[in-house]
N, CA, C, O and CB atoms as a CASP TS submission, in Angstrom:
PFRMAT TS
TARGET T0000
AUTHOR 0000-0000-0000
METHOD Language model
MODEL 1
PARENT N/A
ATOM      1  N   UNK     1      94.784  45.551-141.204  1.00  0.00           N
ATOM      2  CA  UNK     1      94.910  44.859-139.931  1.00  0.00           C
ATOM      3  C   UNK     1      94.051  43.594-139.955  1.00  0.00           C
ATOM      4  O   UNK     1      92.911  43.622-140.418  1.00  0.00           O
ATOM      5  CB  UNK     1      94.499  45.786-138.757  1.00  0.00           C
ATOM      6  N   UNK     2      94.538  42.615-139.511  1.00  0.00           N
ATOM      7  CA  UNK     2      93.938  41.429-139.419  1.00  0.00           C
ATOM      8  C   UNK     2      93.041  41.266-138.193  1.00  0.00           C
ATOM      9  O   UNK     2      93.357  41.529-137.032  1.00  0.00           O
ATOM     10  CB  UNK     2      94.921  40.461-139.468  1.00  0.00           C
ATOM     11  N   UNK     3      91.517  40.645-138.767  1.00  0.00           N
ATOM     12  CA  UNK     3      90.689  40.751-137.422  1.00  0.00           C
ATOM     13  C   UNK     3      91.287  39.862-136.298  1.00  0.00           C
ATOM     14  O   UNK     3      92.309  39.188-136.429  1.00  0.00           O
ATOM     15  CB  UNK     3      89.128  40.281-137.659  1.00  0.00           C
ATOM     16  N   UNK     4      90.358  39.959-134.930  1.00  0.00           N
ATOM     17  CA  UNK     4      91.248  38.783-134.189  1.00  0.00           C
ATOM     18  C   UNK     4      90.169  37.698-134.169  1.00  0.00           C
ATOM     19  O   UNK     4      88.957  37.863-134.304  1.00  0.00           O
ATOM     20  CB  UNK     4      91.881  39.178-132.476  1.00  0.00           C
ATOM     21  N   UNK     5      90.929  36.402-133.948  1.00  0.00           N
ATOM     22  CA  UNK     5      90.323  35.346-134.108  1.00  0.00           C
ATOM     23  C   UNK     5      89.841  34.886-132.922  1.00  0.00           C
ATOM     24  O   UNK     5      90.581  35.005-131.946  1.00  0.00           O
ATOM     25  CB  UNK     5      91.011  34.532-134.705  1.00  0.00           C
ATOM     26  N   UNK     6      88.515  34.269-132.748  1.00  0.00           N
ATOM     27  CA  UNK     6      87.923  34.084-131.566  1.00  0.00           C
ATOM     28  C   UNK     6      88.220  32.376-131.630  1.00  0.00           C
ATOM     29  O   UNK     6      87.500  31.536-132.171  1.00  0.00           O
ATOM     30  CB  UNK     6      86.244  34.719-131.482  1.00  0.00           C
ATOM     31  N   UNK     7      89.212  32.201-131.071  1.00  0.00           N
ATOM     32  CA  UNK     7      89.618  30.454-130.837  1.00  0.00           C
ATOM     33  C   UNK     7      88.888  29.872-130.055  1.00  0.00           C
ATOM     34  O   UNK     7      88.815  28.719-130.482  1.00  0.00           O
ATOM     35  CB  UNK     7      90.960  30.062-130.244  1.00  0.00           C
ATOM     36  N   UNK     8      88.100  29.999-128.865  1.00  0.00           N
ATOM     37  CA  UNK     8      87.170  29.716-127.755  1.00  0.00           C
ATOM     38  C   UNK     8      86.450  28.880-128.786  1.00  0.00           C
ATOM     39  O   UNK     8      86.658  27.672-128.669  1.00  0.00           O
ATOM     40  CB  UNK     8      86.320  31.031-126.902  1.00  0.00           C
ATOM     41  N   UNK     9      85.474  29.331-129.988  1.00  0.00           N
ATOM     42  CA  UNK     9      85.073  28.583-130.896  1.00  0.00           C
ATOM     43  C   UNK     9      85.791  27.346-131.828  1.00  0.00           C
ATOM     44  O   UNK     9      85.205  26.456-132.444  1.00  0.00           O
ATOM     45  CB  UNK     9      84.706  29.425-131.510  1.00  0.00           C
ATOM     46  N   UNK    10      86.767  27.510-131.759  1.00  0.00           N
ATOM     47  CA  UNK    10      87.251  26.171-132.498  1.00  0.00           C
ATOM     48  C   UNK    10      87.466  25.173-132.127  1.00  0.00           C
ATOM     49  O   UNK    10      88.500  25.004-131.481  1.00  0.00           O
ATOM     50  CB  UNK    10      88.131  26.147-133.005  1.00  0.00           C
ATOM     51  N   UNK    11      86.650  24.173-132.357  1.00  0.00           N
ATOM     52  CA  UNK    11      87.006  22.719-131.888  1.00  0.00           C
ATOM     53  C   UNK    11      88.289  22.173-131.862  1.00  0.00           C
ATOM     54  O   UNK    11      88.534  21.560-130.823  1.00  0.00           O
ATOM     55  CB  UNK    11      86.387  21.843-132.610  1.00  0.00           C
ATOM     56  N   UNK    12      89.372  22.219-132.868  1.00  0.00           N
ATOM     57  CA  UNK    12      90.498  21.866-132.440  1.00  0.00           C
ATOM     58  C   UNK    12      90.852  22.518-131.341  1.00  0.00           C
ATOM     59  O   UNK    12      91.020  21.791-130.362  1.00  0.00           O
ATOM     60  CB  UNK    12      91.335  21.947-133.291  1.00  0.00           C
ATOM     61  N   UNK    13      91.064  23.954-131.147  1.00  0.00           N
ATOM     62  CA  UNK    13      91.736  24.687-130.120  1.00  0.00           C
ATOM     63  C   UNK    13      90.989  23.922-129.275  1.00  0.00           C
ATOM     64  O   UNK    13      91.401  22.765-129.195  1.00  0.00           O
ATOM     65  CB  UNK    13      91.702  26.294-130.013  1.00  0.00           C
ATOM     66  N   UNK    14      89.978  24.192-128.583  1.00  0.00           N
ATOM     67  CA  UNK    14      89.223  23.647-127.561  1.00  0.00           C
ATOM     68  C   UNK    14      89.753  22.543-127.132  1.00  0.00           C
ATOM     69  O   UNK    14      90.056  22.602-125.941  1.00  0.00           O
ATOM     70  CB  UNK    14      87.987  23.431-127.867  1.00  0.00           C
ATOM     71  N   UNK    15      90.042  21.283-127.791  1.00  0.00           N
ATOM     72  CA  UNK    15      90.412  19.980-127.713  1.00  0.00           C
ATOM     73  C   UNK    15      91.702  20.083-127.115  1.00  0.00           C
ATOM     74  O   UNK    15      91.976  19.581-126.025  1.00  0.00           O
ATOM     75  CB  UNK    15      90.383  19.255-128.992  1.00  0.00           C
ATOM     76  N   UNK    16      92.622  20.837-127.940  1.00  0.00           N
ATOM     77  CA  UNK    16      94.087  20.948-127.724  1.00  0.00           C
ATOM     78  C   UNK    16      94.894  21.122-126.303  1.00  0.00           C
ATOM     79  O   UNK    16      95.992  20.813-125.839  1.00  0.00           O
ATOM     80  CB  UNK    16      94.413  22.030-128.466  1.00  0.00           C
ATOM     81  N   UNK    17      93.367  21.986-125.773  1.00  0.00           N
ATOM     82  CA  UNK    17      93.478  23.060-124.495  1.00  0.00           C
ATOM     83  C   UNK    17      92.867  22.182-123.515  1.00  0.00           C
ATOM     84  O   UNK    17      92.655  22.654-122.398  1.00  0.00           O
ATOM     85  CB  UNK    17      92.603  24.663-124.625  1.00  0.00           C
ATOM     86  N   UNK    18      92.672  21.432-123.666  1.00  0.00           N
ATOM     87  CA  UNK    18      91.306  19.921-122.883  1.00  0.00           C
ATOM     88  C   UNK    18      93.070  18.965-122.615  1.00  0.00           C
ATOM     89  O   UNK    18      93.937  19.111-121.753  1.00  0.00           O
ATOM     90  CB  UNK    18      89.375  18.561-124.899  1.00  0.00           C
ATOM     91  N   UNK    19      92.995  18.293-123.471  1.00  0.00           N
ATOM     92  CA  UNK    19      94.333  17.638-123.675  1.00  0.00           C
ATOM     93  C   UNK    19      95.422  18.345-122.983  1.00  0.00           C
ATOM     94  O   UNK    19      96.040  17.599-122.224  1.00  0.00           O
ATOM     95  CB  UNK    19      94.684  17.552-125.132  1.00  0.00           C
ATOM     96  N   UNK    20      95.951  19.866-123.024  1.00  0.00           N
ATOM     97  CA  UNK    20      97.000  20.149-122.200  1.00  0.00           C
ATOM     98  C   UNK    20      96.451  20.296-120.740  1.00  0.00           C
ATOM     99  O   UNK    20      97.291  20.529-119.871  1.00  0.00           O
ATOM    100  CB  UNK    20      97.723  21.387-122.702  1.00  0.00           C
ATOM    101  N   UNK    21      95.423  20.209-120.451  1.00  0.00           N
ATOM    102  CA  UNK    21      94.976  20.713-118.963  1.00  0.00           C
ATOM    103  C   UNK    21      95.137  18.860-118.064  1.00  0.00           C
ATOM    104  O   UNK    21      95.393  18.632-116.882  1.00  0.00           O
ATOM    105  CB  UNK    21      92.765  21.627-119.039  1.00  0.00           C
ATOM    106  N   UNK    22      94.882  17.925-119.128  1.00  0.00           N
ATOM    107  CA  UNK    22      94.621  16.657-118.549  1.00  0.00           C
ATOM    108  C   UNK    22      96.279  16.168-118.839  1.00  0.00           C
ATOM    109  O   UNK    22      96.401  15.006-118.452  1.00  0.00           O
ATOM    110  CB  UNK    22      93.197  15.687-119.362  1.00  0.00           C
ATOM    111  N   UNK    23      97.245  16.573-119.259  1.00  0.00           N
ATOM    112  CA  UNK    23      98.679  16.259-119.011  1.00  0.00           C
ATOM    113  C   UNK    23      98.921  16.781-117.961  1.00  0.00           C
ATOM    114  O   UNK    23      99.147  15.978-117.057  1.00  0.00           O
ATOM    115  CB  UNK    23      99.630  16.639-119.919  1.00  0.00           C
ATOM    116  N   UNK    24      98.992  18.336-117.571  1.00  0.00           N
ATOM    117  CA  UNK    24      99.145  19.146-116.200  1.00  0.00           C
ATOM    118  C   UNK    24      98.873  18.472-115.402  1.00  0.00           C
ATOM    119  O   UNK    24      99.863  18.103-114.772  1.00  0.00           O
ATOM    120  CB  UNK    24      98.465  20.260-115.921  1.00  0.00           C
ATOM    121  N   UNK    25      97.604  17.920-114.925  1.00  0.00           N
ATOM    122  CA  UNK    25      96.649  17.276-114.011  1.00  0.00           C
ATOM    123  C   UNK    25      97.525  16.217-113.785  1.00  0.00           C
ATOM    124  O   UNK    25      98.330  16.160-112.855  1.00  0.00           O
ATOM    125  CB  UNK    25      95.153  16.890-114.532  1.00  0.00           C
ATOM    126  N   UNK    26      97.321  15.220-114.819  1.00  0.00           N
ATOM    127  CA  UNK    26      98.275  13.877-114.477  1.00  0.00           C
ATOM    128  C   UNK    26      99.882  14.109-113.941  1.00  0.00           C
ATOM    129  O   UNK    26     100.362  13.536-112.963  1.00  0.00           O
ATOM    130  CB  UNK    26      98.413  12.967-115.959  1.00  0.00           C
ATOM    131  N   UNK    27     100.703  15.230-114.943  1.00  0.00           N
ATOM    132  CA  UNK    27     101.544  15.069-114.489  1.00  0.00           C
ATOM    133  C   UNK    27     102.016  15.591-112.920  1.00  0.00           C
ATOM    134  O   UNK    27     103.046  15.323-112.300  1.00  0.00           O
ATOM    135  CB  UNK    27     102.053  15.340-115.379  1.00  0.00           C
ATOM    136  N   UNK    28     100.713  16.539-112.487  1.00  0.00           N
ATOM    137  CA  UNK    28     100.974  17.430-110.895  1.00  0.00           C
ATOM    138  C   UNK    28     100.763  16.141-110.352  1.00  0.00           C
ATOM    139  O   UNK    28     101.499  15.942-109.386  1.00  0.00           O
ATOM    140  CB  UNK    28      99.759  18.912-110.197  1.00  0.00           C
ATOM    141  N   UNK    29      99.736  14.840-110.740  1.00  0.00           N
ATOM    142  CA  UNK    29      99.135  13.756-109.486  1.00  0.00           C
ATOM    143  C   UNK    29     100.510  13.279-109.002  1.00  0.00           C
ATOM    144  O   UNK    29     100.820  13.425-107.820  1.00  0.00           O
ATOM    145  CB  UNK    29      98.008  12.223-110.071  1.00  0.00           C
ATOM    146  N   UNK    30     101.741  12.440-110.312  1.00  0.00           N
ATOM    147  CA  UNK    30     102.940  11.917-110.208  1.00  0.00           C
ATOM    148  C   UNK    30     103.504  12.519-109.554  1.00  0.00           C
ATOM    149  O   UNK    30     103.919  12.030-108.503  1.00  0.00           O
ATOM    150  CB  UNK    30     103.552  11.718-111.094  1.00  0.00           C
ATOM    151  N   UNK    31     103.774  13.891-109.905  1.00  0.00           N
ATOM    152  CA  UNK    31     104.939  14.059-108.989  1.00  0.00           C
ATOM    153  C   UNK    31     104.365  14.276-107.638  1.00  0.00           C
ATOM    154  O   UNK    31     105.107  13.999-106.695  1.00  0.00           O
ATOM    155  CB  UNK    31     105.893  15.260-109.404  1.00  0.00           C
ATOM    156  N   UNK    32     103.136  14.738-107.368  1.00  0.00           N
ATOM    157  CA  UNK    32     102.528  14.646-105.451  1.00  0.00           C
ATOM    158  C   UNK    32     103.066  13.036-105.133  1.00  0.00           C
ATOM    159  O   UNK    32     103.836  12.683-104.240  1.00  0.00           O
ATOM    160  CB  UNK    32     100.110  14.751-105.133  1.00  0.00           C
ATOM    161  N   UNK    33     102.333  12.114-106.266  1.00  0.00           N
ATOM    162  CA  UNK    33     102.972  10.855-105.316  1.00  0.00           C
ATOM    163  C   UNK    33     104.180  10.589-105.082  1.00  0.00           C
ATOM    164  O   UNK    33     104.545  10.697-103.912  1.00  0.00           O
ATOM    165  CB  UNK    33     102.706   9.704-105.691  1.00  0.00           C
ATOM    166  N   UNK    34     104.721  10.355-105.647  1.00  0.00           N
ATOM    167  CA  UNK    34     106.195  10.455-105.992  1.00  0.00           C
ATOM    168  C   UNK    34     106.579  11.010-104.730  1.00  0.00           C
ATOM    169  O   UNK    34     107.069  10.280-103.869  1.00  0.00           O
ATOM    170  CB  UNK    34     106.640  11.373-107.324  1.00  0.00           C
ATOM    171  N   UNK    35     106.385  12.357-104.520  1.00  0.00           N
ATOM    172  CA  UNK    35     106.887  13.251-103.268  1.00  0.00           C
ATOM    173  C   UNK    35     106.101  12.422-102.218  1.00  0.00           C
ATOM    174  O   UNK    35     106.941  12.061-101.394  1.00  0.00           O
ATOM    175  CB  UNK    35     106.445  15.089-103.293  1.00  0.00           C
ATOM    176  N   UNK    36     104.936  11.977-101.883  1.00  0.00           N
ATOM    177  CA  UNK    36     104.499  11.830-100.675  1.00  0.00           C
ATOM    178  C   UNK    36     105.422  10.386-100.657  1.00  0.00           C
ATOM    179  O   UNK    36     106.034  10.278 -99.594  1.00  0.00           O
ATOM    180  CB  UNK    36     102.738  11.873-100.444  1.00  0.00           C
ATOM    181  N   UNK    37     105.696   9.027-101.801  1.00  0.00           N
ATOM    182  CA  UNK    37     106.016   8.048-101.791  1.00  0.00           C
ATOM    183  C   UNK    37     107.754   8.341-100.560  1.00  0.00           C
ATOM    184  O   UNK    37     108.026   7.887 -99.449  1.00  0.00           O
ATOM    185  CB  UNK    37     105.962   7.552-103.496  1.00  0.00           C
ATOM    186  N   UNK    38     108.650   9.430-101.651  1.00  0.00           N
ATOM    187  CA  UNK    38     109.634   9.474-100.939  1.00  0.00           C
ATOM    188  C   UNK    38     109.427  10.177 -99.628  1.00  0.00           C
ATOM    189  O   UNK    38     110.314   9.716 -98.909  1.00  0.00           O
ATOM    190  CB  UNK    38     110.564   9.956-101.651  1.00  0.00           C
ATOM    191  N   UNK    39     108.741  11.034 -98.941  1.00  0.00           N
ATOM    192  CA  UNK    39     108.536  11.065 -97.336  1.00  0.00           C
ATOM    193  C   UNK    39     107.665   9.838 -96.808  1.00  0.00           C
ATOM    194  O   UNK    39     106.999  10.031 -95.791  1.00  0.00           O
ATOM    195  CB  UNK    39     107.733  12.497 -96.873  1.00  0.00           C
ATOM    196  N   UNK    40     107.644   9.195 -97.126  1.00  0.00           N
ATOM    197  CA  UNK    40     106.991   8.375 -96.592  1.00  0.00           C
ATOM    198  C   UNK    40     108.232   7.123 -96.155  1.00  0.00           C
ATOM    199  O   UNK    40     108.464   6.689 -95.027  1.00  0.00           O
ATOM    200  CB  UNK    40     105.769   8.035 -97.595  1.00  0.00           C
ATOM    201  N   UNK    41     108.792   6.803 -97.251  1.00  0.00           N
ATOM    202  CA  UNK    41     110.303   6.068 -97.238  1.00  0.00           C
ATOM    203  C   UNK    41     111.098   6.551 -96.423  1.00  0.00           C
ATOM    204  O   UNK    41     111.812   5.781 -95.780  1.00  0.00           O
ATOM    205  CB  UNK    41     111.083   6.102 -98.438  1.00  0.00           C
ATOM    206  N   UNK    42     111.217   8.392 -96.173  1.00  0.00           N
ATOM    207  CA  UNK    42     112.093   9.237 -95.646  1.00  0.00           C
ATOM    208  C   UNK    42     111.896   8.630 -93.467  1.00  0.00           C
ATOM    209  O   UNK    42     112.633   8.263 -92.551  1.00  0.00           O
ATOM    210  CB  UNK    42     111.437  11.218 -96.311  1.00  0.00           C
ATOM    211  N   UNK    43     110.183   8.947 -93.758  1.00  0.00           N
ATOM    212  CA  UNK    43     109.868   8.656 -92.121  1.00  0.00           C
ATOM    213  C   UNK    43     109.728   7.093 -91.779  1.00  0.00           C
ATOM    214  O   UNK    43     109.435   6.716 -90.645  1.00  0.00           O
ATOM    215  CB  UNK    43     108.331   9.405 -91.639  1.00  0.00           C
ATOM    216  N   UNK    44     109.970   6.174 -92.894  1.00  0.00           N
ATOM    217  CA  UNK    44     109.490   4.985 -92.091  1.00  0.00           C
ATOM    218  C   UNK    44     110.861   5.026 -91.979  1.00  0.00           C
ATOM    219  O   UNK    44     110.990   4.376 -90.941  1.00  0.00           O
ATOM    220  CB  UNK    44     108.573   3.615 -92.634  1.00  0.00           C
ATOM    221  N   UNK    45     112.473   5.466 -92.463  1.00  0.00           N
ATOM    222  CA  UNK    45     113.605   4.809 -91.810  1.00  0.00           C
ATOM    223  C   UNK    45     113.842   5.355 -90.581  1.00  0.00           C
ATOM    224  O   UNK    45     114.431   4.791 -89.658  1.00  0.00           O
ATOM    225  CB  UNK    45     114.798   4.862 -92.553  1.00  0.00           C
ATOM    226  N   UNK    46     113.249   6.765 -90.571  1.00  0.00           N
ATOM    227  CA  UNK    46     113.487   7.528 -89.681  1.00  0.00           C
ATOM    228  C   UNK    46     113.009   6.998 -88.212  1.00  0.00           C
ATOM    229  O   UNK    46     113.721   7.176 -87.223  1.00  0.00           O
ATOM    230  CB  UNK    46     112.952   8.698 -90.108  1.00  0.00           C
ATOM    231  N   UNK    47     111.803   6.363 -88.150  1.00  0.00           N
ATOM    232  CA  UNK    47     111.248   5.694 -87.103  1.00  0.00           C
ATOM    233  C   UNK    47     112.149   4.389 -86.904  1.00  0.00           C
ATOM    234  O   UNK    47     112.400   3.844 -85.830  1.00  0.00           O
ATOM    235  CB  UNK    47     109.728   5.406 -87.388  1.00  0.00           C
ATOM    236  N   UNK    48     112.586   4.003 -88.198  1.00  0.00           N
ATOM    237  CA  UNK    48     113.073   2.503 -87.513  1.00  0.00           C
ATOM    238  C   UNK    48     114.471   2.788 -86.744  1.00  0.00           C
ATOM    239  O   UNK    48     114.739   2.233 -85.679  1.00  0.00           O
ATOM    240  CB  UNK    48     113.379   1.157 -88.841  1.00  0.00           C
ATOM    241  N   UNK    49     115.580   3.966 -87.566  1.00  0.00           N
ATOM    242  CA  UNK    49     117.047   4.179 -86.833  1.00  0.00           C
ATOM    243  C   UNK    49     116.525   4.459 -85.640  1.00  0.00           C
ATOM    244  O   UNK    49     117.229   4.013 -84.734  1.00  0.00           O
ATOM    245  CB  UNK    49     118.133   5.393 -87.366  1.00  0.00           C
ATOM    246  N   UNK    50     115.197   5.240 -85.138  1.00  0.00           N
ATOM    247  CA  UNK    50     115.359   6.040 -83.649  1.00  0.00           C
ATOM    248  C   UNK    50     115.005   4.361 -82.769  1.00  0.00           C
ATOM    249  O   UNK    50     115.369   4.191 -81.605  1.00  0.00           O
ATOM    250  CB  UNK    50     113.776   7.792 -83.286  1.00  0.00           C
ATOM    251  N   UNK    51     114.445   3.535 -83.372  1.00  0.00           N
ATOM    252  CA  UNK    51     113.752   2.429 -82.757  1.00  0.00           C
ATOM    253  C   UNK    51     115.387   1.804 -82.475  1.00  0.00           C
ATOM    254  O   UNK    51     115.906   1.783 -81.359  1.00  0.00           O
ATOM    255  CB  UNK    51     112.433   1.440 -83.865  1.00  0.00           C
ATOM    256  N   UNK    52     115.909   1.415 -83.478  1.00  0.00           N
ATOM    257  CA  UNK    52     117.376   0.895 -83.125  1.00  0.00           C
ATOM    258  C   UNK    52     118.103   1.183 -82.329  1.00  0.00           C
ATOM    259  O   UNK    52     118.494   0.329 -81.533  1.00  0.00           O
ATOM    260  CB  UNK    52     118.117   0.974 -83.822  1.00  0.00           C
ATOM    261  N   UNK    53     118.591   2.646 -82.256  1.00  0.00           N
ATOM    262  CA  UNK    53     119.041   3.447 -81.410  1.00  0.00           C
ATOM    263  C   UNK    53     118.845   3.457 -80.252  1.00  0.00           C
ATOM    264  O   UNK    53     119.802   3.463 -79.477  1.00  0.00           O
ATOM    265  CB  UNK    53     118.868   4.296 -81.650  1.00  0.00           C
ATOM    266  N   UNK    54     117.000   3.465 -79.613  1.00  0.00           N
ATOM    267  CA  UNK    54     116.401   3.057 -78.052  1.00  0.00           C
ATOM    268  C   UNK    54     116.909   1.763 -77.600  1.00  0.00           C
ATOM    269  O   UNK    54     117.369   1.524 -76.483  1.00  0.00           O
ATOM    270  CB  UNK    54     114.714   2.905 -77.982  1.00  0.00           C
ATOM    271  N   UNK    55     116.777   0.927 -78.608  1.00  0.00           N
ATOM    272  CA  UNK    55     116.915  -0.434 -78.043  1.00  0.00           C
ATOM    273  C   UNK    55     118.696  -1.077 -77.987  1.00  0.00           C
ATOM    274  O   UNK    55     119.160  -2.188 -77.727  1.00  0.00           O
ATOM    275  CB  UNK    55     115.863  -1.442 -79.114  1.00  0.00           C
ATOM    276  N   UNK    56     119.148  -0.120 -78.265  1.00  0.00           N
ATOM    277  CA  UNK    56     121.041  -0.386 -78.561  1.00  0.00           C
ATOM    278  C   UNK    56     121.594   0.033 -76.849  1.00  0.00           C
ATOM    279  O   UNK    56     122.632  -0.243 -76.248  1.00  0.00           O
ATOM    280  CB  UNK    56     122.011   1.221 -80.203  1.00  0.00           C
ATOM    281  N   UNK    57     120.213   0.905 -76.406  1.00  0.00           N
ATOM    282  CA  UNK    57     121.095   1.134 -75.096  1.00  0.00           C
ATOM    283  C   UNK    57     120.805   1.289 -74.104  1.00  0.00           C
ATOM    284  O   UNK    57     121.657   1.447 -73.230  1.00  0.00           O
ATOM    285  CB  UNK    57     121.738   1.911 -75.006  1.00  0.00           C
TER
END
């Protein structure tokens, strides 16, 4: 049986696992903006049709 390997110690692993945590990170920031960018687009038309709409009648 093969012992098990304690990776916590290896500098590559370590690095590898550093590096995938800081893609996650970046890629969760994009897509929050992204999402807040499009509600944000979503409510400013939304305010302007109801503004149109008041003033049409």
């Amino acid at each position: 049986m093969k012992p098990i390997l304690d990776l916590s110690k290896n500098n590559d692993y370590r690095s590898w696992v550093k590096e995938l945590k800081q893609r996650y990170l970046s890629a969760r920031l994009k897509a929050s903006i992204e999402a807040n960018r499009t509600l944000l687009e979503y409510y400013w038309r939304l305010g302007r049709d109801i503004a149109d709409k008041q003033y049409a009648n």
